[in-house]
VEXDREN-2710 file (C-alpha; in Angstrom, 1 decimal):
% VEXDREN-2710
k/r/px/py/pz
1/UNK/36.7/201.9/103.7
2/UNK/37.2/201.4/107.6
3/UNK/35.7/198.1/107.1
4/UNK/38.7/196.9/105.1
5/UNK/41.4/194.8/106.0
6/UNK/44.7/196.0/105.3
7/UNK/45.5/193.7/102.5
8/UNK/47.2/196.2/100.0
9/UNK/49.9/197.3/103.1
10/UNK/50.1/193.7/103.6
11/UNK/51.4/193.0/100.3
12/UNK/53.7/196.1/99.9
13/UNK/55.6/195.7/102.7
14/UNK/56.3/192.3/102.6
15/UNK/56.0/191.5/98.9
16/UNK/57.5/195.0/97.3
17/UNK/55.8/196.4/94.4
18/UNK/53.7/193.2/93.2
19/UNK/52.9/195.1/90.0
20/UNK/56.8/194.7/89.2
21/UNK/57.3/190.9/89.7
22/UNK/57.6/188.7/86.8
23/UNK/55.1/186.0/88.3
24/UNK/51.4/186.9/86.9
25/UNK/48.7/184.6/87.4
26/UNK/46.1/185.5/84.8
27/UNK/46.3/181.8/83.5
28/UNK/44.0/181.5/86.3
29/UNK/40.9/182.6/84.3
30/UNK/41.7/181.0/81.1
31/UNK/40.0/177.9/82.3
32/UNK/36.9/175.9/80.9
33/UNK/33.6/177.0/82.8
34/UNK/31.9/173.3/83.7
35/UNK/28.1/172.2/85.4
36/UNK/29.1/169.8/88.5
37/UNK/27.5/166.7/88.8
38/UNK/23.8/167.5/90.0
39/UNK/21.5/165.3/92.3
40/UNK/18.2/165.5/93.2
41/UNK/17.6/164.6/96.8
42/UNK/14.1/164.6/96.4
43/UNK/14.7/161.5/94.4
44/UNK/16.5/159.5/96.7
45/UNK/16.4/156.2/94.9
46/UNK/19.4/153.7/94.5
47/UNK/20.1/155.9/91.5
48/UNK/20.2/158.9/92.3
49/UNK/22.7/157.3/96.0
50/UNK/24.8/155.6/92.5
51/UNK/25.5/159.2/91.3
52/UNK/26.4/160.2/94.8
53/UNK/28.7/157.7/95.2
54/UNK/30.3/157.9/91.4
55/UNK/30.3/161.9/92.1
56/UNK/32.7/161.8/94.8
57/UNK/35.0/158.8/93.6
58/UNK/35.1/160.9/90.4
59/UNK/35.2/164.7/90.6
60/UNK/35.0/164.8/94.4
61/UNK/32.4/167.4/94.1
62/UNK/28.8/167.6/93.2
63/UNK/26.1/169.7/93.4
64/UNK/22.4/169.2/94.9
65/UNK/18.9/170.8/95.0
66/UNK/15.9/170.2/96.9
67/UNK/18.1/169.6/100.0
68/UNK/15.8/170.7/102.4
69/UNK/17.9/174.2/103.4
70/UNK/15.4/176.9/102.4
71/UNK/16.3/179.8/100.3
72/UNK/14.3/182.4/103.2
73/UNK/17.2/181.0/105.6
74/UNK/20.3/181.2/103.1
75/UNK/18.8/185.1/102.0
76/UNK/18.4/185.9/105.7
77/UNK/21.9/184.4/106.3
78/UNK/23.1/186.4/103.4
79/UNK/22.2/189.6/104.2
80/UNK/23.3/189.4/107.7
81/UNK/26.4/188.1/107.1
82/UNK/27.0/191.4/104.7
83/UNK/25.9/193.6/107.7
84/UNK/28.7/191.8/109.6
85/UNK/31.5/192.2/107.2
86/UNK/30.8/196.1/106.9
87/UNK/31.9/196.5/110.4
88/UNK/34.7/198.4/111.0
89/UNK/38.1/196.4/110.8
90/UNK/39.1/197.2/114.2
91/UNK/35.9/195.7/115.8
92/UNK/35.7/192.4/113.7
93/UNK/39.6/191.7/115.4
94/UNK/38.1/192.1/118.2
95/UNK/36.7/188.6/119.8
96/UNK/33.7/190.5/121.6
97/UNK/31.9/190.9/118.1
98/UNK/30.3/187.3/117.7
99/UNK/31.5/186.4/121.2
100/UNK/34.2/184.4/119.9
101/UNK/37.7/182.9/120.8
102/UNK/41.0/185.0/119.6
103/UNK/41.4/183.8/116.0
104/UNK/37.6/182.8/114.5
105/UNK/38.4/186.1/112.1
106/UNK/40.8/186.0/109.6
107/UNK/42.3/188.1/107.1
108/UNK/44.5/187.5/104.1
109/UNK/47.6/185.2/104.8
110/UNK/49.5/186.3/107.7
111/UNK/52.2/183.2/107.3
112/UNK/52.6/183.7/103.4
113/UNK/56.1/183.8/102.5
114/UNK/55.0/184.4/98.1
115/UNK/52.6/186.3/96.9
116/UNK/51.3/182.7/95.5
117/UNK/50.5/182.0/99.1
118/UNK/48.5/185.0/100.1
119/UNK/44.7/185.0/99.9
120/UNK/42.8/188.4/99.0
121/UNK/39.4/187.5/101.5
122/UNK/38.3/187.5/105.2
123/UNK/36.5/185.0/107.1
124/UNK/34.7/184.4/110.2
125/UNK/35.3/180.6/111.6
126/UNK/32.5/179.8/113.8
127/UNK/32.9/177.0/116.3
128/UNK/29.2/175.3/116.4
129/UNK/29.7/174.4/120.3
130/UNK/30.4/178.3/120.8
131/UNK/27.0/179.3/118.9
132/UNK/24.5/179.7/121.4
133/UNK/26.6/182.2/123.3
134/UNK/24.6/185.6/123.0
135/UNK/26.6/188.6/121.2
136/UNK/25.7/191.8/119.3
137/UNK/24.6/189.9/115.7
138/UNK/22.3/187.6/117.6
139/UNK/19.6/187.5/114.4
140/UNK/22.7/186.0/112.8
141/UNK/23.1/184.0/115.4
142/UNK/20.0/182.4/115.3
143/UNK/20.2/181.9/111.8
144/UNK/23.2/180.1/112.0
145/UNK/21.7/177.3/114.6
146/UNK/19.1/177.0/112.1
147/UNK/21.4/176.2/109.2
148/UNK/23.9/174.3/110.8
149/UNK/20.9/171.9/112.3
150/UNK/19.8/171.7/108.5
151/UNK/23.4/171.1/107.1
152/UNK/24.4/168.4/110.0
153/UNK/21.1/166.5/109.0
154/UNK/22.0/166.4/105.0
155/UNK/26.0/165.5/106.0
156/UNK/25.2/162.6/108.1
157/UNK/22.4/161.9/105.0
158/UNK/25.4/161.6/102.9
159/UNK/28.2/160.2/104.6
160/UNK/25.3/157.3/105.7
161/UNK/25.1/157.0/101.7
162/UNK/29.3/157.3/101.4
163/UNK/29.6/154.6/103.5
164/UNK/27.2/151.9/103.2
165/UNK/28.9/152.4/99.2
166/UNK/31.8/151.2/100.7
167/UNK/30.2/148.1/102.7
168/UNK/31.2/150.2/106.3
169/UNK/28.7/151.5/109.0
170/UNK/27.6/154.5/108.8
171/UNK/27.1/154.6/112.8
172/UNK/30.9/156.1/112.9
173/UNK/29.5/159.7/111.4
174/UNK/26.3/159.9/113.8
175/UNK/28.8/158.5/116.9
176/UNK/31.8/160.6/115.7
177/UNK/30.8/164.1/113.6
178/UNK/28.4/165.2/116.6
179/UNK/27.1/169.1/115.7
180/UNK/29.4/170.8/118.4
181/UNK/32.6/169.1/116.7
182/UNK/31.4/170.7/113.4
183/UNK/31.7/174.4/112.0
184/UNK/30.6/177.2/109.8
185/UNK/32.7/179.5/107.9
186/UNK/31.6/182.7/106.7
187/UNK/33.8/184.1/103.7
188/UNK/34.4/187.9/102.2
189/UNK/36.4/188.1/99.1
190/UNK/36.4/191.9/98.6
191/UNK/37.1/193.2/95.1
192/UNK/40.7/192.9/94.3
193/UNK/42.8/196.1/92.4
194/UNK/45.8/193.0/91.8
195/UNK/43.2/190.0/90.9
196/UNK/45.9/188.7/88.3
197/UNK/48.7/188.6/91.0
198/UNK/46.9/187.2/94.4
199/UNK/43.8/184.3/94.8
200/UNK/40.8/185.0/96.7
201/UNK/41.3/181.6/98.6
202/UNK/45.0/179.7/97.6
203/UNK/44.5/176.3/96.2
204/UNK/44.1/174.1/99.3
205/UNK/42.4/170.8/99.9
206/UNK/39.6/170.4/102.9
207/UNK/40.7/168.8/106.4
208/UNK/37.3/167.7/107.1
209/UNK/34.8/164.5/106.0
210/UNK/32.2/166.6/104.1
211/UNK/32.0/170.6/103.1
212/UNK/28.5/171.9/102.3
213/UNK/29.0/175.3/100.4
214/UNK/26.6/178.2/99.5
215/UNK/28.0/180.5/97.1
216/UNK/26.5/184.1/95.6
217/UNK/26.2/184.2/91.8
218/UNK/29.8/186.1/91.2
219/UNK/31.8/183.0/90.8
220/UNK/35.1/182.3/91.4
221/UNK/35.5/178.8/92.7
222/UNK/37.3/176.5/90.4
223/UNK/38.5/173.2/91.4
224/UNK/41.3/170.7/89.7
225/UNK/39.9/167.7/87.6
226/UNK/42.2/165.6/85.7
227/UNK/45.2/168.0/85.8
228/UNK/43.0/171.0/84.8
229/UNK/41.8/173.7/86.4
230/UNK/38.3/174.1/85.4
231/UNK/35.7/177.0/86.5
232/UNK/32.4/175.9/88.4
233/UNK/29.3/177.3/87.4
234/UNK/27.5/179.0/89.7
235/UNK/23.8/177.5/90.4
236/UNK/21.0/179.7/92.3
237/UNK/19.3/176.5/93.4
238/UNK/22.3/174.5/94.5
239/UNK/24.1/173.1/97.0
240/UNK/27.9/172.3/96.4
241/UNK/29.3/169.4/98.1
242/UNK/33.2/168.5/98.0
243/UNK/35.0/165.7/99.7
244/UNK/37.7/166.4/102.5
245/UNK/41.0/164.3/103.5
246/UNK/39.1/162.9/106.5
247/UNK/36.8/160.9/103.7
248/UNK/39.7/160.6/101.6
249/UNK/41.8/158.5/104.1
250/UNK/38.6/156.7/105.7
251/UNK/37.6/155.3/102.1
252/UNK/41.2/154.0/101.4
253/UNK/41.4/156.8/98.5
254/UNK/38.1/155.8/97.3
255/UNK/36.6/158.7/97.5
256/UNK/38.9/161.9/96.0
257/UNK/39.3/165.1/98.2
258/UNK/40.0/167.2/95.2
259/UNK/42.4/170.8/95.6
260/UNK/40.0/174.2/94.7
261/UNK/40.7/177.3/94.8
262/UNK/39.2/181.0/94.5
263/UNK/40.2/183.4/91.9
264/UNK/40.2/187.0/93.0
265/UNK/38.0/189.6/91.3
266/UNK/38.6/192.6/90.2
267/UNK/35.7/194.7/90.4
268/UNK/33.1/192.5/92.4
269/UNK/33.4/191.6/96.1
270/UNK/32.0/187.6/96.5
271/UNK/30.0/185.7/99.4
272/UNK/30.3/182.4/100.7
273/UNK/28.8/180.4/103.5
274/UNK/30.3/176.7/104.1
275/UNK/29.7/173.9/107.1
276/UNK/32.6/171.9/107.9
277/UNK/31.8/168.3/108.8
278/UNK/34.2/167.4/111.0
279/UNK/34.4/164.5/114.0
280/UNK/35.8/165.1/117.5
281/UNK/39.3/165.8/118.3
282/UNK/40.1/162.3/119.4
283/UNK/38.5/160.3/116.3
284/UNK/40.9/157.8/115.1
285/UNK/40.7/158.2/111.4
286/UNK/41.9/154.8/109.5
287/UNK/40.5/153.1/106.1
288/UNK/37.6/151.3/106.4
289/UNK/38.5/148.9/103.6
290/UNK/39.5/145.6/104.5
291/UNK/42.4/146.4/101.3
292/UNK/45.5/147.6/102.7
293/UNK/45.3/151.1/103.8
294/UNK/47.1/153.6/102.3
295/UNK/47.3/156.3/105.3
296/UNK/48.4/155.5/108.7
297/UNK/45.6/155.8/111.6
298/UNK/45.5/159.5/112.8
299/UNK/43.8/161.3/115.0
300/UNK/41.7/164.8/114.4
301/UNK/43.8/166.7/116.3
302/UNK/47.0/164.7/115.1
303/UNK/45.7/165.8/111.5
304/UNK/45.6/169.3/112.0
305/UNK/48.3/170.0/114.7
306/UNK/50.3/168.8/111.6
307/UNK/48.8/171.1/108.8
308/UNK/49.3/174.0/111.0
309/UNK/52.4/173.5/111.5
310/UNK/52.9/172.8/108.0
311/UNK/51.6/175.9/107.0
312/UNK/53.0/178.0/110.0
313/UNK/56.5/176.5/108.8
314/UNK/56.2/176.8/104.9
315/UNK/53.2/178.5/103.7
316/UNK/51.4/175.9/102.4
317/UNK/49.7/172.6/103.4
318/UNK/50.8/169.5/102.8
319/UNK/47.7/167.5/103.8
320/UNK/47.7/163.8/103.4
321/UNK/51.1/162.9/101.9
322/UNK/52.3/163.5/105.4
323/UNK/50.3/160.2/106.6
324/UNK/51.1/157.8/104.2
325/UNK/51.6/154.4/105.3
326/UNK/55.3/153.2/105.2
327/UNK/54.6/149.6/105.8
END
């Protein structure tokens, strides 16, 4: 299909035959299928703000329902963002599609140096201060505003809950994660003819506060708990809610951003929506504990600047390790 990226070429010419290489990933799906930790927002009692709180120290994901994001908007959102990912490959490289800077899409992993590194999907990383510029897909667009108005209320509902766990004020979200700082990413993991050789998405950690995922019913995400890989369970109804670094370092390690990853499919193509919670560029992250902190105060920019690099220079990230306090 035109629509395709070239991920297949990709791979050939700088990996060789994959098919021949003794490395074979199919481990990968030999893992335990588990139910994340589910809360029910429409119960907001100190209970249900307990199993919050425990989620994220413990599993640093959780699920919710009855969060207030409608299923007409996520359906809407859904089908448009399949009409958008049908365009031909040519036009989606091309910035003037969604009126965006060079680089909000993505394909594969251009910096991979091992087939371990390189990431069978396509994405579309959408700035939230760059959303109300017009462009061809402006139903999507518009649907967009509304859900990222939705999702910035139901972050700053539970980093306010995060912190005041922690004894901190929750004024630093509402002053620091401001909706234009924040962003939506819009994923495509096409079906994949080598599923048992590449991931969908690589195992990576999130370099925000808060993610807030909507996932179709294929599956794929699986996340590591305990020094296992385990399979999350798909829920129609659901919300899924992971930690980032951001919270990671702000809590003092209270609160666990946990590595996840996406196993590639072989005959189903898979759809996911997230909104990154993210502060300014200039935020100062340091612990809010009044133990000794384990990071170093960092900046945003500092944070990422360094996992680019990272990345750009090895293939991988190396997140958090890179700030941890000497003293």
């Amino acid at each position: 299909m035109e629509s395709e990226p070239p991920f297949g070429e990709f791979i050939k010419t700088f990996f060789g035959n994959i098919a021949e290489q003794e490395e074979n990933h199919q481990a990968k799906f030999n893992v335990d299928e588990c139910e994340l930790p589910m809360i029910d927002l429409s119960q907001l009692n100190e209970e249900c703000k307990r199993k919050i709180c425990n989620a994220s120290a413990e599993w640093g994901f959780f699920q919710i329902v009855n969060h207030g994001v409608s299923e007409d908007i996520l359906s809407r959102i859904h089908c448009e963002q399949v009409e958008l990912f049908r365009q031909p490959f040519q036009k989606k490289t091309d910035e003037k599609l969604l009126n965006l800077s060079s680089g909000c899409y993505s394909w594969g992993t251009l910096t991979a140096t091992t087939q371990k590194q390189f990431a069978w999907s396509e994405a579309f990383h959408i700035p939230l201060n760059t959303i109300f510029q017009p462009s061809e897909f402006q139903d999507l667009r518009s649907s967009l505003q509304e859900l990222a108005m939705k999702a910035s209320d139901l972050a700053q509902q539970i980093a306010a809950i995060l912190a005041e766990n922690l004894g901190c004020k929750s004024t630093f979200f509402s002053k620091n994660c401001l909706p234009s700082s924040c962003y939506i990413r819009m994923n495509r993991y096409p079906a994949c003819p080598m599923s048992s050789k590449v991931f969908g998405q690589v195992p990576h950690t999130d370099s925000d506060f808060l993610t807030i995922l909507h996932q179709d019913q294929v599956g794929g995400l699986q996340l590591l708990k305990d020094g296992n890989w385990i399979r999350v369970k798909p829920n129609p109804d659901a919300l899924v809610i992971n930690i980032g670094d951001l919270f990671q370092a702000w809590s003092n390690g209270v609160y666990k951003s946990v590595e996840h990853r996406v196993v590639a499919n072989h005959e189903n193509e898979r759809f996911s929506l997230a909104y990154f919670f993210c502060p300014s560029h200039d935020t100062v992250i340091e612990s809010c504990s009044s133990e000794p902190s384990i990071y170093r105060k960092f900046s945003f920019r500092e944070y990422r600047q360094q996992v680019q690099e990272d990345v750009k220079t090895t293939g991988d990230k190396v997140g958090l390790s890179r700030f941890l306090n000497q003293a």
